[in-house]
C-alpha distance (Angstrom), angle and dihedral (degrees) to the residues before:
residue distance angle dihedral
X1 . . .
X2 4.11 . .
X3 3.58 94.1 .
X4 3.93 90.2 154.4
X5 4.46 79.3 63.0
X6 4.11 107.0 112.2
X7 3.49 98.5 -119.2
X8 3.74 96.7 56.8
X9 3.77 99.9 35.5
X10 4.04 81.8 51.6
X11 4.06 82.8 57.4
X12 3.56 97.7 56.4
X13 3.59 99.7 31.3
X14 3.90 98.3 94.2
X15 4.05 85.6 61.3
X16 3.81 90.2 42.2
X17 3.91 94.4 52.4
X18 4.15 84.1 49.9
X19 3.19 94.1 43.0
X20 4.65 87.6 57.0
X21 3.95 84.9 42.2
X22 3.82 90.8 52.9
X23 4.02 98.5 40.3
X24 3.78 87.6 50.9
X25 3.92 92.1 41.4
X26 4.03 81.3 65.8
X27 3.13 97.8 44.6
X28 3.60 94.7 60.8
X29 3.87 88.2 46.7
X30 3.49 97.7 54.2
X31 3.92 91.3 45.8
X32 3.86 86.1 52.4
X33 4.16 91.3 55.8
X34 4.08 96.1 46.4
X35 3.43 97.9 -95.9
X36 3.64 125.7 158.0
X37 4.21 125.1 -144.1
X38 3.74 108.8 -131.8
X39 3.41 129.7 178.5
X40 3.95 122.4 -153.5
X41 3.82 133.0 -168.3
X42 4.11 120.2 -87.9
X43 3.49 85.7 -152.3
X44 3.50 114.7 89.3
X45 3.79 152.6 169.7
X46 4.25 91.2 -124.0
X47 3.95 120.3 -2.8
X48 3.41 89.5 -126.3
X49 3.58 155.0 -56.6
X50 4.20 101.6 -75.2
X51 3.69 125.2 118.7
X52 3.66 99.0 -155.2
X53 3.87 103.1 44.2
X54 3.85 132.5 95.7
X55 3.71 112.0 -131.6
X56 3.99 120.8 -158.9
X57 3.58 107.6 -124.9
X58 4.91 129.6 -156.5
X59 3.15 137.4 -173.7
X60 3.69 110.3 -111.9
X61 4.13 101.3 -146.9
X62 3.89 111.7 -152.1
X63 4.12 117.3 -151.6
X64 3.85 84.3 -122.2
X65 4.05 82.1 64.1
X66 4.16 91.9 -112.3
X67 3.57 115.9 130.9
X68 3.75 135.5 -155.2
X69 3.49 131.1 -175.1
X70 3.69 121.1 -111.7
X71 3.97 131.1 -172.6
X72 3.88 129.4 -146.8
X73 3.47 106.1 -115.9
X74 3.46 118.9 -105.1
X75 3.83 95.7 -157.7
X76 4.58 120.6 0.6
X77 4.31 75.6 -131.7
X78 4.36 95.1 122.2
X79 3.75 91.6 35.6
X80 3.93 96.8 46.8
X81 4.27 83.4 41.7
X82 3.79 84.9 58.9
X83 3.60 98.1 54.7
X84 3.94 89.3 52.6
X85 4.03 79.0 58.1
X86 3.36 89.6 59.5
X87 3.35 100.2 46.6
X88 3.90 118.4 -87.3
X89 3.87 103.5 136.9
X90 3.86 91.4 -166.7
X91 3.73 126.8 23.5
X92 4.14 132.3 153.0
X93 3.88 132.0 174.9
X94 3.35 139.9 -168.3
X95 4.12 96.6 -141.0
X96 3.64 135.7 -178.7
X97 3.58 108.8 -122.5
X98 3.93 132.9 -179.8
X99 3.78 139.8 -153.3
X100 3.62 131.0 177.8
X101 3.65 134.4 -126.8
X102 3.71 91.9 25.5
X103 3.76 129.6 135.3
X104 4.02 124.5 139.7
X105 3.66 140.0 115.8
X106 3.69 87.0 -85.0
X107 3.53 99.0 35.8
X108 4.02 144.4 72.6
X109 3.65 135.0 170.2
X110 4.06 86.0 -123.7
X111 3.43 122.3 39.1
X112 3.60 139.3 157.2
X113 3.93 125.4 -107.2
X114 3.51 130.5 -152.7
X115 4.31 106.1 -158.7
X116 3.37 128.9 171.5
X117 4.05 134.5 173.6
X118 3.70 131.5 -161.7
X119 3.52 122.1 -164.3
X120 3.96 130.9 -144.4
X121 3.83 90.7 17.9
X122 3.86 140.8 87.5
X123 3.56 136.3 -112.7
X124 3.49 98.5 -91.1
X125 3.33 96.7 77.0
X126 3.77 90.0 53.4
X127 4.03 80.4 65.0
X128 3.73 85.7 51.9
X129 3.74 89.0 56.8
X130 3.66 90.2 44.8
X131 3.55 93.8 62.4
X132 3.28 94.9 44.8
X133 3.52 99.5 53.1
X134 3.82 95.6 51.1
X135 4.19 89.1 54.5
X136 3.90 73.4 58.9
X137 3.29 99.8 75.0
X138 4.14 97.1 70.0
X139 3.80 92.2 -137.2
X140 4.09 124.7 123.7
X141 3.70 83.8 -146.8
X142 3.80 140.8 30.2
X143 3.87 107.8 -153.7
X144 3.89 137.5 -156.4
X145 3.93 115.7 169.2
X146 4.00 104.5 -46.8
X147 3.75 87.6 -30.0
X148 3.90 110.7 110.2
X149 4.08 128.0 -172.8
X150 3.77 136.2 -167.8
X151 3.94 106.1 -123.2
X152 4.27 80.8 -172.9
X153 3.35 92.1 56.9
X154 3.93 119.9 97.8
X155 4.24 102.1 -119.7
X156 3.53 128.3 -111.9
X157 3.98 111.0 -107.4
X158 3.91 105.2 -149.4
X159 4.01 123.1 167.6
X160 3.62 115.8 -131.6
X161 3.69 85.8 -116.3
X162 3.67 94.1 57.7
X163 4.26 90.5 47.6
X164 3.56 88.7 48.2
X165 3.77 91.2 55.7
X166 3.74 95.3 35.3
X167 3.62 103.1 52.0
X168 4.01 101.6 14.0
X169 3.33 96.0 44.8
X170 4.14 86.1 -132.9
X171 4.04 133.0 122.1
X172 3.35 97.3 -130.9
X173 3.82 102.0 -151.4
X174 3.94 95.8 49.3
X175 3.63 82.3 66.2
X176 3.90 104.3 51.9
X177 3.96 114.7 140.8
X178 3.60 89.5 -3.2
X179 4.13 120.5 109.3
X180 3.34 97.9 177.3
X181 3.59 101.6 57.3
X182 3.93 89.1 38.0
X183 3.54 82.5 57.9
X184 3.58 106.5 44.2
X185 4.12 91.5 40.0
X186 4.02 93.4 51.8
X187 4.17 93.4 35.7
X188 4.11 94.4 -126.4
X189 3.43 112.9 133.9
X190 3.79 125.7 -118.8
X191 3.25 129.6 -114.3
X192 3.96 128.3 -145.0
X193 3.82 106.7 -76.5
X194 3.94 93.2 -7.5
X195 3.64 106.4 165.4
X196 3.73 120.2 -141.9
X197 4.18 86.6 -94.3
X198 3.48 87.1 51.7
X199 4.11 95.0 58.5
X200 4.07 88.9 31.5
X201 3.77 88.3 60.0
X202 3.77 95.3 45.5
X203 4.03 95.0 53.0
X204 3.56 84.6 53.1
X205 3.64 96.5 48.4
X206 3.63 91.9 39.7
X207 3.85 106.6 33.2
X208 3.85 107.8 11.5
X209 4.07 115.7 48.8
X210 3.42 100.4 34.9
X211 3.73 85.1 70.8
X212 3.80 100.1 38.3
X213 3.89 120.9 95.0
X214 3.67 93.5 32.8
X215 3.95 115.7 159.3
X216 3.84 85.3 -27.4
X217 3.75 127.6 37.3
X218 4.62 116.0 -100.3
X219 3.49 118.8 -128.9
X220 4.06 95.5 -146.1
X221 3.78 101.6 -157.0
X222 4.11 145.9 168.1
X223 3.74 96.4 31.5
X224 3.65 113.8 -169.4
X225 4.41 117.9 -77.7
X226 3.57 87.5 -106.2
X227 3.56 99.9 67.8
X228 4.02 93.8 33.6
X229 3.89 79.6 123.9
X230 3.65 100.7 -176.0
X231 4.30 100.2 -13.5
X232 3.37 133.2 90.9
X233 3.67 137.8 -101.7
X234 3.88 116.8 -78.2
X235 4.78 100.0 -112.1
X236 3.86 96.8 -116.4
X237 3.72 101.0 21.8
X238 3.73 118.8 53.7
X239 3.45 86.7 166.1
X240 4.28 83.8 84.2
X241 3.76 140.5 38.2
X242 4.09 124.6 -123.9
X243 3.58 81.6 -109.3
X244 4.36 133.8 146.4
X245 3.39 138.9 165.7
X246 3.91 126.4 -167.6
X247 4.02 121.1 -114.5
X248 3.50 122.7 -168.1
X249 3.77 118.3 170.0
X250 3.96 93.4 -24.6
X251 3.31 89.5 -53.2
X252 4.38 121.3 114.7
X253 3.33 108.6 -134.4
X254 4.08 106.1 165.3
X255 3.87 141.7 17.8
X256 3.76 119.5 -154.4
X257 3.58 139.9 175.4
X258 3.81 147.8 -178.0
X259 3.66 94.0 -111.0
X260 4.19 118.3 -113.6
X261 3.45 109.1 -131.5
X262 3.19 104.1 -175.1
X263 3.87 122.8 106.1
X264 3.63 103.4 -162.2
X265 3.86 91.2 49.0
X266 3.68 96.3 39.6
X267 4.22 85.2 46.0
X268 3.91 90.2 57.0
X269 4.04 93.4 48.9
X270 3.84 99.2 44.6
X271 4.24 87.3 54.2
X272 4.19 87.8 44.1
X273 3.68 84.1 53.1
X274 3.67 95.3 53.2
X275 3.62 93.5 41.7
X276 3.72 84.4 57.1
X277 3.91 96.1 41.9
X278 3.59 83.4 45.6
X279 4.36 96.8 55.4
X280 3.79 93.8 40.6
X281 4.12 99.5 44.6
X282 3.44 107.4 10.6
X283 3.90 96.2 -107.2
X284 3.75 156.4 93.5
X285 3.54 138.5 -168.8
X286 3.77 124.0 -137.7
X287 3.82 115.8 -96.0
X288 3.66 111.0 -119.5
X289 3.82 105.9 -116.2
X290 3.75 86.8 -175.5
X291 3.74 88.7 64.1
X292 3.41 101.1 43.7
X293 3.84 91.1 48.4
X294 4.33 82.8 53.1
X295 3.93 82.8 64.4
X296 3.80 101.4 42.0
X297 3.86 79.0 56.1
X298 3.44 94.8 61.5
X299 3.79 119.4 -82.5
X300 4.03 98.3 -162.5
X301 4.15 122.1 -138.0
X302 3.93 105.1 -61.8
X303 3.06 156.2 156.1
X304 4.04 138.8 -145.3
X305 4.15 136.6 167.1
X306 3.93 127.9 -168.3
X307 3.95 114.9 -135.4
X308 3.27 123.9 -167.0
X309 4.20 102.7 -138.0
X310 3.72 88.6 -173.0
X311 3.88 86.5 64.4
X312 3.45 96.9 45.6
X313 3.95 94.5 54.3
X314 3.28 87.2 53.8
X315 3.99 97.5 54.3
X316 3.82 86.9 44.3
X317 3.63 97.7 43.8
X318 3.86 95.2 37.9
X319 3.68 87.4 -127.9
X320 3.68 109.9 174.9
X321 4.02 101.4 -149.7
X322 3.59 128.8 17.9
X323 3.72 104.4 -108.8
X324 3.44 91.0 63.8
X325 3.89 92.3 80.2
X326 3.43 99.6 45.5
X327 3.67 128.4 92.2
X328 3.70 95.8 -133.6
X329 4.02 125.8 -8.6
X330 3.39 129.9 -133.6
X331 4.24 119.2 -90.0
């Protein structure tokens, strides 16, 4: 409480003056590449597209007295997606973003997203701008706990498949749709009516990311089709998604994707995920017609990732919880 007090905004402010340095260090970068800085609305038809997340929901009160019901957006990802539509071949933001029924060391319930989008290319080069970025922060080390990484050093690029059989001791793809064997091949025990999800998520949690990011940061990529999310299929594997996230000593930092593009496909996955949000907690979010009529427009080749600044501060800083690099938390 009373973080605003001088004696504990003097505590953090080392972190917070990094953290201005850093944010305007990025700025300049993106500038330098052609970027434009958009900014999108929080407000929103449906937070998002994620199963597992808690979205805060408003009224939205009209002057005619009608009301509709809005969400804070969980990431500015369909909003940003329809301003590629309409033309912008480069765009980034640093967005406020919110999730429910989150609270850790590593997370808040707002937070602040750094998203970018490149159109007519592939996700490789959003790995190129990954490791960029991270020689960004000026540092010889990025820190978490007594875990230490090199942001100088050109990252590791591992498949999921390969981590799985590295450090699980599991092939992956013999396992598909199956728990059981998941479970018995990786040694995690099941839980009553764990789905295969369930047990994949729990070897990564368990076995996986705590040894990712280690000395240099791990490009996590080709995650299996059914958690593409919102990216498309891998040409000459459809057994994977152009997928990524960011690992810097164990700790995720960013989620990419080679965007999908197509609205019929991307239709039919956005309902599944509701059904599915819908069986496990009892609801679903609208889908976002607006969006989906972006794509039938013509959403060109692209690709996007979602960083979570916060995070990085924190590595660069060596920040021990995240409410020390924020100007004022949440209460």
């Amino acid at each position: 409480m009373n973080q605003w007090r001088p004696d504990k905004l003097a505590r953090r402010l080392p972190h917070l003056q990094a953290r201005a340095r850093l944010q305007s260090a990025l700025r300049q970068w993106f500038a330098g590449e052609g970027f434009v800085e958009v900014e999108t609305p929080i407000l929103q038809v449906a937070p998002g597209a994620e199963v597992h997340l808690t979205g805060f929901a408003t009224d939205w009160e009209l002057p005619d007295g009608e009301e509709r019901e809005r969400w804070l957006h969980s990431s500015p990802e369909f909003a940003m997606k329809k301003l590629l539509a309409g033309g912008l071949p480069k765009l980034f933001q640093f967005a406020r973003v919110f999730r429910n029924a989150e609270g850790s060391a590593l997370h808040h319930p707002e937070f602040t997203m750094l998203e970018w989008y490149r159109a007519d290319t592939g996700y490789e080069t959003i790995m190129a701008d990954c490791t960029a970025l991270l020689r960004l922060t000026g540092v010889e080390a990025l820190r978490w706990g007594e875990h230490s990484c090199d942001p100088r050093a050109e990252p590791e690029r591992l498949t999921v498949a390969e981590a799985f059989r590295r450090y699980a001791g599991v092939e992956l793809f013999a396992t598909i749709g199956n728990a059981d064997a998941l479970s018995a091949a990786s040694g995690i025990a099941m839980h009553a009516d764990d789905s295969w999800d369930d047990v994949f998520f729990r070897v990564m949690f368990e076995k996986i990311e705590p040894r990712l990011g280690m000395g240099r940061p791990t490009i996590l990529c080709e995650y299996p089709i059914s958690m593409a999310a919102l990216a498309r299929a891998k040409p000459g594997d459809p057994r994977v998604a152009e997928r990524f996230e960011l690992y810097v000593c164990g700790v995720e930092l960013a989620n990419a994707f080679g965007e999908l593009t197509d609205p019929q496909i991307q239709a039919e996955r956005l309902e599944a995920d509701m059904d599915l949000k819908e069986e496990l907690y009892g609801l679903r979010w609208p889908v976002d017609e607006d969006f989906l009529a972006a794509l039938d427009h013509g959403l060109p080749d692209c690709a996007g990732i979602a960083l979570g600044f916060d995070r990085l501060v924190m590595l660069a800083t060596g920040a021990g919880h995240i409410e020390d690099v924020l100007w004022l938390p949440v209460r």
